[in-house]
C-alpha positions in Angstrom: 2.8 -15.8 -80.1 -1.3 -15.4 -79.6 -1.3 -17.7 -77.4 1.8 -16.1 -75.6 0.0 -12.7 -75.7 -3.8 -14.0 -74.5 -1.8 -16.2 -71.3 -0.3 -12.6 -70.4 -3.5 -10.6 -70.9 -5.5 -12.9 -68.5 -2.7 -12.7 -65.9 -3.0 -9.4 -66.2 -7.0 -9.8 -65.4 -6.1 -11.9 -62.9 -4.2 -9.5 -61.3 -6.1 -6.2 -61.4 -9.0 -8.8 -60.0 -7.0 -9.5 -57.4 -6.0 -6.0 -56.2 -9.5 -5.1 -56.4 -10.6 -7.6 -54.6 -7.9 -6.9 -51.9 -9.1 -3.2 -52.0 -12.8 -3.9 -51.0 -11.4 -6.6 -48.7 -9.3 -3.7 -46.8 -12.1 -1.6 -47.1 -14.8 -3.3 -45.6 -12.5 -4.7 -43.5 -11.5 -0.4 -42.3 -15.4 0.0 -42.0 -15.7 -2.5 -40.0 -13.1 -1.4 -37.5 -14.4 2.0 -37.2 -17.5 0.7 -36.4 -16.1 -1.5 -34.0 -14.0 2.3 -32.5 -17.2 4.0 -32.8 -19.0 1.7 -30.9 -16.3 0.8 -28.5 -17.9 0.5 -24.8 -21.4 0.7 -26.1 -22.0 -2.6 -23.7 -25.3 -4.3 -23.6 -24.3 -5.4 -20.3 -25.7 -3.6 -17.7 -22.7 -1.3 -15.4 -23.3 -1.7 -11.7 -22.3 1.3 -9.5 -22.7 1.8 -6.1 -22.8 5.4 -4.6 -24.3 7.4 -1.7 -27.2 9.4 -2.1 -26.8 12.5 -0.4 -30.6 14.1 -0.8 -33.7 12.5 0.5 -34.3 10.0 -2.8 -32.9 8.8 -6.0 -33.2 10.6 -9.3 -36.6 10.0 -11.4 -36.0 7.2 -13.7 -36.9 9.3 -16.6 -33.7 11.6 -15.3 -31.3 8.6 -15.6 -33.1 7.3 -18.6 -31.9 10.4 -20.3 -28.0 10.1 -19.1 -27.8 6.6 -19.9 -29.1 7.5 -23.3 -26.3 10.3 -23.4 -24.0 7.9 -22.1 -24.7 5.4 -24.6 -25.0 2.7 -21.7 -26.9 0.5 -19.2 -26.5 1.3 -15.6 -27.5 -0.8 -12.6 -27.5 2.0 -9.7 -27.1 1.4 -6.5 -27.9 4.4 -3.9 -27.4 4.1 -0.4 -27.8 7.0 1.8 -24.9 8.4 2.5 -25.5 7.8 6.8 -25.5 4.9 6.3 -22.7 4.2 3.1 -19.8 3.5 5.2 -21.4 0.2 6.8 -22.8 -1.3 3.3 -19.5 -0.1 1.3 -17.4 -2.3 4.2 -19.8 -4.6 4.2 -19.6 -5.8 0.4 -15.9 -5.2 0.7 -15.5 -7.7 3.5 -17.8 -10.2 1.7 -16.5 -9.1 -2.0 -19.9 -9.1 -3.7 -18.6 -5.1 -4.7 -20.9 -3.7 -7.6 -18.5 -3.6 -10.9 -18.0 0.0 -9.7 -17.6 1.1 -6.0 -17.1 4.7 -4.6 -15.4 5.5 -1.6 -15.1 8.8 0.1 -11.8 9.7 0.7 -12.1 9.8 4.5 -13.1 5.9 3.8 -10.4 5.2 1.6 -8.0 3.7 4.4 -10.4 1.0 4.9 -10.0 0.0 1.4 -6.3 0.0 0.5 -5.4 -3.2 1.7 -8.1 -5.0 -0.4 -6.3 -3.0 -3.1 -3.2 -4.3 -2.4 -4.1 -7.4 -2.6 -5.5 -7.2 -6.0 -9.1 -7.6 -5.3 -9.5 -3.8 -7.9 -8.1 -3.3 -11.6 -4.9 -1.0 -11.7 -6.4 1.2 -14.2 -3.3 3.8 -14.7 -2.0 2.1 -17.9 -5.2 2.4 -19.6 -6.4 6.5 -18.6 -4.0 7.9 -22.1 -6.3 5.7 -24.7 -9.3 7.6 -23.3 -9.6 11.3 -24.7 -11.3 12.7 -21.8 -9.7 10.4 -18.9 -6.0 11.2 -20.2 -7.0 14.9 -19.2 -7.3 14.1 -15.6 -4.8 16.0 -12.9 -1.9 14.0 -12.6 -1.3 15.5 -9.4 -4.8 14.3 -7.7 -4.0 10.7 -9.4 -0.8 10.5 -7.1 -2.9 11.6 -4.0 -5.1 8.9 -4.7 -2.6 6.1 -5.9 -1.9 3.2 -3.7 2.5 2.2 -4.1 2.6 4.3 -7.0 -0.2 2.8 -9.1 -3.4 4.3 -10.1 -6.9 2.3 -9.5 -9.4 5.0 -8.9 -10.8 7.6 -11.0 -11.7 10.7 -8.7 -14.3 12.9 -7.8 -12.6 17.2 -7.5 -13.2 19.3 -4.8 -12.1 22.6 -3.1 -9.2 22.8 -0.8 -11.9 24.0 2.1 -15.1 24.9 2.3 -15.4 24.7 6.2 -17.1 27.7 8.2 -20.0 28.5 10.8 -23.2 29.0 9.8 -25.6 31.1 12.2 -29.6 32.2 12.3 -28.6 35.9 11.1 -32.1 36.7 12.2 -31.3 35.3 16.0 -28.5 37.1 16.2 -30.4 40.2 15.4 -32.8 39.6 17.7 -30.3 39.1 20.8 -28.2 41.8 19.7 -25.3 40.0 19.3 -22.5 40.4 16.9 -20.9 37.7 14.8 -18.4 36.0 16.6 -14.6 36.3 15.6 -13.0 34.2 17.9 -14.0 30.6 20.1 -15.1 32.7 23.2 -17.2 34.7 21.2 -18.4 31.8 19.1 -19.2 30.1 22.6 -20.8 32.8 23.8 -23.3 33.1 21.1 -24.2 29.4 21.0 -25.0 30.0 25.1 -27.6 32.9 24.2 -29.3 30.9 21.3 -29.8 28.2 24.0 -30.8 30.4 27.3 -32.2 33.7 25.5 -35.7 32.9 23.4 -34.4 33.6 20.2 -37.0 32.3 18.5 -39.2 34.3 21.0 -41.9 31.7 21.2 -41.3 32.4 25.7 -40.4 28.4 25.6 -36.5 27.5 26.6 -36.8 24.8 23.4 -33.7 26.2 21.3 -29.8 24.9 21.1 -26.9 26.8 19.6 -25.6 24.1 17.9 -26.7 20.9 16.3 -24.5 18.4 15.5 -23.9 14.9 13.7 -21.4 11.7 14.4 -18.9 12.4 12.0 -15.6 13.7 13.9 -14.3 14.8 10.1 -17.0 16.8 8.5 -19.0 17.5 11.9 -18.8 20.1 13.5 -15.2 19.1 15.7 -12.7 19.0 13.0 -13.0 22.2 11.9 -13.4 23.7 15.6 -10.2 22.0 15.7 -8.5 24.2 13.6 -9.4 27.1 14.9 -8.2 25.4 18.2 -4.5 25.5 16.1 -4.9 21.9 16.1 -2.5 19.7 13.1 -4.8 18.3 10.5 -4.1 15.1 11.1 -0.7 15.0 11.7 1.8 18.1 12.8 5.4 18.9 13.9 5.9 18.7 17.6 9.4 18.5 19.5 11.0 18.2 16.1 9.2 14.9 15.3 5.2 14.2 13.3 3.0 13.0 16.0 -1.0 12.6 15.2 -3.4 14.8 16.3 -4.8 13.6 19.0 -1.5 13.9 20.8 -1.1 17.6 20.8 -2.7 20.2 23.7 -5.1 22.1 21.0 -7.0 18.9 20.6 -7.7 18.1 24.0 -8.8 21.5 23.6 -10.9 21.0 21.0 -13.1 18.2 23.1 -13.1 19.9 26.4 -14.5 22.9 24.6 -17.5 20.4 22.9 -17.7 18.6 26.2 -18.9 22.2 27.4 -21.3 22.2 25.1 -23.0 18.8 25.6 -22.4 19.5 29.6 -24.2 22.8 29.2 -27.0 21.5 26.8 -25.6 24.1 24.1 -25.4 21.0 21.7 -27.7 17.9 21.0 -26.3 15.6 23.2 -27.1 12.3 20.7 -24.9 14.0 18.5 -22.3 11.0 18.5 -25.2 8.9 16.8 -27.3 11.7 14.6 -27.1 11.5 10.9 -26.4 14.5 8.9 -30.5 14.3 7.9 -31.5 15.0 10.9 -28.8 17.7 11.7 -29.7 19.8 8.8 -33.3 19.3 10.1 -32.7 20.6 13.1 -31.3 23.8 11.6 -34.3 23.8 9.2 -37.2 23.7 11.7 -35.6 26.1 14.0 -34.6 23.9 17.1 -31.0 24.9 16.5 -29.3 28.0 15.7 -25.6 27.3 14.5 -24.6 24.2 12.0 -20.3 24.0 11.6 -19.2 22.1 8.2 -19.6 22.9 4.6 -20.8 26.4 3.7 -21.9 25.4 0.6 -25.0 23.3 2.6 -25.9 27.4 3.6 -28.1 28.3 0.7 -30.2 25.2 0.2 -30.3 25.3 4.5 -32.0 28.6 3.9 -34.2 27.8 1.2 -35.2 24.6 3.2 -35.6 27.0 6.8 -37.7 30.0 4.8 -40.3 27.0 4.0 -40.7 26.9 7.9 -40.0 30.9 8.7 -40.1 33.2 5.7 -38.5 35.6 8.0 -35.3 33.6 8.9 -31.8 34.2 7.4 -28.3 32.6 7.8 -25.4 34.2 7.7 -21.6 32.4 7.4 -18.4 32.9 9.1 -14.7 31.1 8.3 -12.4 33.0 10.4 -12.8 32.2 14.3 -9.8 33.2 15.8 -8.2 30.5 18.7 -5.2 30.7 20.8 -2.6 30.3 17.2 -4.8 32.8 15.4 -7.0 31.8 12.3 -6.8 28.7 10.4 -8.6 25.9 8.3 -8.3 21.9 7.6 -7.4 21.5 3.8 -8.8 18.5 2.4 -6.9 16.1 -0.3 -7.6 17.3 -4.1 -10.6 14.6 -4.0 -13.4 13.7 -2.0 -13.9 10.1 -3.2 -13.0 7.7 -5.4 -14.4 5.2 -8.0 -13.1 1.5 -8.0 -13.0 -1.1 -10.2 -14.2 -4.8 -8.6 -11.8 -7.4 -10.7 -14.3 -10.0 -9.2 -17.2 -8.4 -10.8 -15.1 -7.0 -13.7 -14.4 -10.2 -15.6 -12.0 -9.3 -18.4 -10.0 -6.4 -19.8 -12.5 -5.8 -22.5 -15.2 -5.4 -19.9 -13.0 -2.5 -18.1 -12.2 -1.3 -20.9 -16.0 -0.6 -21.6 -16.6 1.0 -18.2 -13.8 3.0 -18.6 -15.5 4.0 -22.2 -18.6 5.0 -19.9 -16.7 7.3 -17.2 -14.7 8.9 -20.5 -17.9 9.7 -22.3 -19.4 11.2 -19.0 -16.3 14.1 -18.9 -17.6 14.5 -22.4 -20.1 17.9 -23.0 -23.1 16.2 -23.4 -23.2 13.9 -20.2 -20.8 16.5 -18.2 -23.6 19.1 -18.4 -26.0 16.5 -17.5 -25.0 15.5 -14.6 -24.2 18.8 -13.0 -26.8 21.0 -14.9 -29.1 18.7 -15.9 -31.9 19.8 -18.5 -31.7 23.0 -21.0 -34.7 24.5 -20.7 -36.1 22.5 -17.4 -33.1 23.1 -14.9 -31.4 25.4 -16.1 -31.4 28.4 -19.1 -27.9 29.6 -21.2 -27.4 33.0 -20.8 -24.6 34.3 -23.1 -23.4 31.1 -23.4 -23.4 30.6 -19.4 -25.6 28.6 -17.3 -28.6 30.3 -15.4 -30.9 28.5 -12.9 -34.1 30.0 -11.4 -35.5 29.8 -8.1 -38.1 27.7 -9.8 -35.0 25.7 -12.1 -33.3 25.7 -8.5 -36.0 23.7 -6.8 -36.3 21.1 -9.3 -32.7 20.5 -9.9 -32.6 19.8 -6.3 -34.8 16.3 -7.3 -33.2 15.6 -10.5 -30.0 16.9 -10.6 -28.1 16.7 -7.4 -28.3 13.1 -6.5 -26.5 12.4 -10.3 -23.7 14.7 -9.3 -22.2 11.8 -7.2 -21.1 10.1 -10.9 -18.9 13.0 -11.8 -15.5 12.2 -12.8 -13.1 15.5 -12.4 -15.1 17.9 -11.1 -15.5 21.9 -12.4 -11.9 21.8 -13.8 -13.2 19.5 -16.7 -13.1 21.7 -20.1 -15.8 20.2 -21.3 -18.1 21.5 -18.3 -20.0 24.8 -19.2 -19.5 27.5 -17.0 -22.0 28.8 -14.4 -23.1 32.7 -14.9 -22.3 34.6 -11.5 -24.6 33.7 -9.3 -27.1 36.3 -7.9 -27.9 34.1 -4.9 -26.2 36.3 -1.6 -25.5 33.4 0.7 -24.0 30.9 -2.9 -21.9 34.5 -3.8 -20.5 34.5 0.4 -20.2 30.8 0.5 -18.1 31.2 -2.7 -16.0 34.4 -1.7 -15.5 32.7 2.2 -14.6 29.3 0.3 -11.9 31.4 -1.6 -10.6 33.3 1.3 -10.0 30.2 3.2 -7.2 29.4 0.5 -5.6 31.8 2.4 -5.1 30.0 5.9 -5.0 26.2 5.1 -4.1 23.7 7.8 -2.3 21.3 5.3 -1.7 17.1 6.7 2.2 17.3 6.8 1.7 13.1 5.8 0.3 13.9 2.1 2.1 12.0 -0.4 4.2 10.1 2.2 3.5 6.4 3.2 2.8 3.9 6.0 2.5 0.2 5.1 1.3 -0.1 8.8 -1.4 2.9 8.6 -2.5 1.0 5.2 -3.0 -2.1 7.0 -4.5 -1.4 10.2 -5.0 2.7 10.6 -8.8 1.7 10.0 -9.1 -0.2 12.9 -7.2 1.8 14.6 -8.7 5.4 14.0 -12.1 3.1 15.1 -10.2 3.3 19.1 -9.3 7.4 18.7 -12.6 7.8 17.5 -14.4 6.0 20.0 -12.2 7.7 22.6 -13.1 11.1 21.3 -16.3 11.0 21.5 -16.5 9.4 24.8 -14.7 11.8 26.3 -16.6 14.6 25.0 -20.1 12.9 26.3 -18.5 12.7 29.7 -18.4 9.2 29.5 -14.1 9.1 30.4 -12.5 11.1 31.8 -8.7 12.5 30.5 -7.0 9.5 31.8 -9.2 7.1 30.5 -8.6 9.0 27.0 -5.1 8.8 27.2 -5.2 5.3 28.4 -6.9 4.6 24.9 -4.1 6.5 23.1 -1.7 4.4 24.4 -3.7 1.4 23.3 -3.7 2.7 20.1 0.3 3.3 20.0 0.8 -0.4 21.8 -1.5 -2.0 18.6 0.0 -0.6 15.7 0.3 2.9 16.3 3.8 3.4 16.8 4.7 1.8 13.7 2.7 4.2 12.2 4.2 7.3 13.3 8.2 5.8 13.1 7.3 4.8 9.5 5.7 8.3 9.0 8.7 10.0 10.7 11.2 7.8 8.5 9.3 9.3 5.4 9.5 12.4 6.1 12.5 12.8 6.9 13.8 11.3 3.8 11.2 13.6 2.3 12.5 16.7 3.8 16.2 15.1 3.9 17.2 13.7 0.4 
């Protein structure tokens, strides 16, 4: 019966030894996987993006030091400037030695969706909802950006339109002249800061406008709205038909082929880089710069280093022969893509992904668009403040860093900027706003073309070409529509049937 007893009592050891055993087992074993969740994407594996650089030279190292530190990872940057991103973004596409993470502006994204297609980039949709930041993104901008349905990109926000003129406030003054309000005006003004001495050096040495070779966020795309032109595609006869099949477009080139004729406009325009367009509007050659009028303020700051006297002042609502309206961009402006040649595994993405989620986070958020409490920028009742001084030096730091910004300005975690006190960023803002109110939307947004994603690339190249020949004076307007044609014989009228099909269905159910 002792015996009986003792057997009992050290199964009974046994036992509790056991569960405790199993308890610190389970335990360590918890620790260790919360370590593992803390640390996920911490990767000692360097991430290589490439992006374009859209100031005169890359952040200090020190400056990405400090996000990469925030970001709790390694990053292998590539910036290219921006003139010349296009070529080296097709470039490594075509020979696929992509950087583990690409970005392509969205006017560039055609180029890329058949490499998509064919699987050469990570879906990434399925795995955005394990990510606490990433799951917040708009759903809505996602679909924009989605190739067939799926999500592979993360995106970069931006503003429905920011387009406008900007003109030397302090040569209009001078000539007496009032703002312009509608394309004759607008003409009319560019032909006096050419011909009338508004710089009043006595020297014919001045041109009203100066422009760059970009057909999209030049100067002629937004002259093309207030021309009434379709932003890229519009109703006419009942049916979609591109743009550069309508009257208001030919418009739009014979009215910058009167500018090149009449030396109004830099007639290298077709191959000057946005540098040296903002240059010429900074040292006083030119008088008038059409695009973004969010460049305005740091164009001034930049012009008063050469005149302290000079001012700018901005205009969105030139009136043509339809009345007033604007291009409206897609929700984003670019993309970021994920190389599966570069990316080797799941875990790996899963990692990068970690990265982009941690930089919607508040620390690296603020970083990237603010930069430095106390160096860049001050909190002022619990808003952000920049100085003149701040505003200077963020323009080194902090600017070229805002190219790795997931979201954009709708990201909660993003502190708020205090009312600026800046005129020309409160009128860029307030014109930016008030363009909401006469959009030119692309009648094609969220409908597809299989033949548009295969070849619309190389075919926009012969539309292109053609446009700006023509407005050089190089062809003439049968020559242009010879090249149209071209472009409908190659692939183009596969494009609009399959566009037309769409939208009816669309429109149709």
């Amino acid at each position: 019966m002792i015996e009986r007893l003792h057997r009992l009592a050290r199964k009974r050891i046994l036992v509790i030894a056991f569960i405790l055993f199993m308890a610190a087992f389970l335990t360590i074993g918890c620790e260790q996987q919360n370590q593992q969740q803390n640390n996920q994407g911490v990767s000692s594996r360097p991430i290589g993006i490439m992006v374009p650089l859209h100031q005169n030279q890359a952040p200090p190292q020190e400056m990405l030091r400090t996000v990469e530190q925030a970001a709790q990872a390694k990053l292998e940057m590539d910036w290219i400037p921006n003139d010349n991103y296009k070529e080296k973004m097709i470039n490594a596409l075509q020979t696929n030695s992509l950087k583990q993470v690409t970005y392509v502006n969205q006017s560039d994204y055609v180029y890329v969706k058949n490499a998509i297609r064919s699987g050469m980039f990570w879906e990434i949709g399925p795995y955005l909802n394990f990510y606490p930041n990433l799951k917040t993104l708009n759903k809505s901008i996602l679909n924009e950006s989605s190739v067939q349905g799926k999500t592979y990109a993360l995106y970069t926000e931006r503003p429905a339109s920011r387009q406008g003129v900007i003109l030397r406030k302090d040569w209009l003054d001078k000539l007496h002249l009032k703002e312009p309000t509608t394309t004759e005006e607008l003409y009319q003004v560019l032909k006096q800061f050419t011909y009338n001495d508004p710089d009043g050096n006595g020297i014919q040495d001045t041109l009203g406008i100066a422009d760059r070779g970009d057909l999209t966020y030049g100067a002629f795309k937004t002259l093309s709205s207030y021309f009434g032109t379709p932003n890229n595609w519009g109703i006419q006869d009942g049916a979609l038909v591109p743009e550069f099949k309508t009257r208001s477009y030919l418009d739009t080139m014979d009215f910058m082929r009167r500018l090149v004729n009449e030396n109004i406009m830099n007639k290298d325009f077709a191959v000057t880089s946005k540098q040296i367009q903002r240059y010429m509007l900074i040292n006083g050659k030119a008088g008038g710069y059409i695009g973004s009028m969010a460049d305005a303020p740091r164009l001034l700051n930049e012009l008063r280093k050469f005149d302290p006297k000079a001012d700018l002042t901005l205009i969105n609502r030139i009136q043509g022969p339809k009345g007033v309206g604007v291009w409206s961009n897609p929700g984003f402006s670019g993309v970021f893509l994920f190389s599966k040649k570069a990316i080797k595994n799941e875990e790996e993405l899963r990692n990068i992904l970690s990265f982009f989620d941690r930089s919607m986070g508040p620390e690296v958020s603020n970083l990237l668009q603010y930069g430095i409490e106390g160096k860049h920028y001050e909190l002022n009742q619990g808003k952000v403040l920049v100085t003149a001084a701040m505003n200077q030096l963020r323009d080194t730091d902090v600017l070229p860093l805002t190219s790795l910004i997931v979201g954009g300005m709708n990201n909660p975690n993003m502190m708020t900027l205090k009312e600026d006190e800046d005129p020309m960023v409160i009128k860029a803002n307030q014109l930016s706003k008030d363009n909401d109110q006469i959009l030119i939307h692309d009648l094609t947004e969220g409908l597809s073309s299989q033949t548009y994603d295969l070849m619309g690339a190389n075919l926009t190249d012969i539309v292109n070409d053609a446009t700006f020949n023509y407005i050089l004076g190089k062809i003439d307007l049968p020559a242009f529509q010879s090249e149209i044609r071209t472009w409908e014989s190659r692939g183009g009228a596969d494009i609009m049937n399959e566009y037309n099909e769409a939208y009816q269905k669309k429109n149709n159910p």
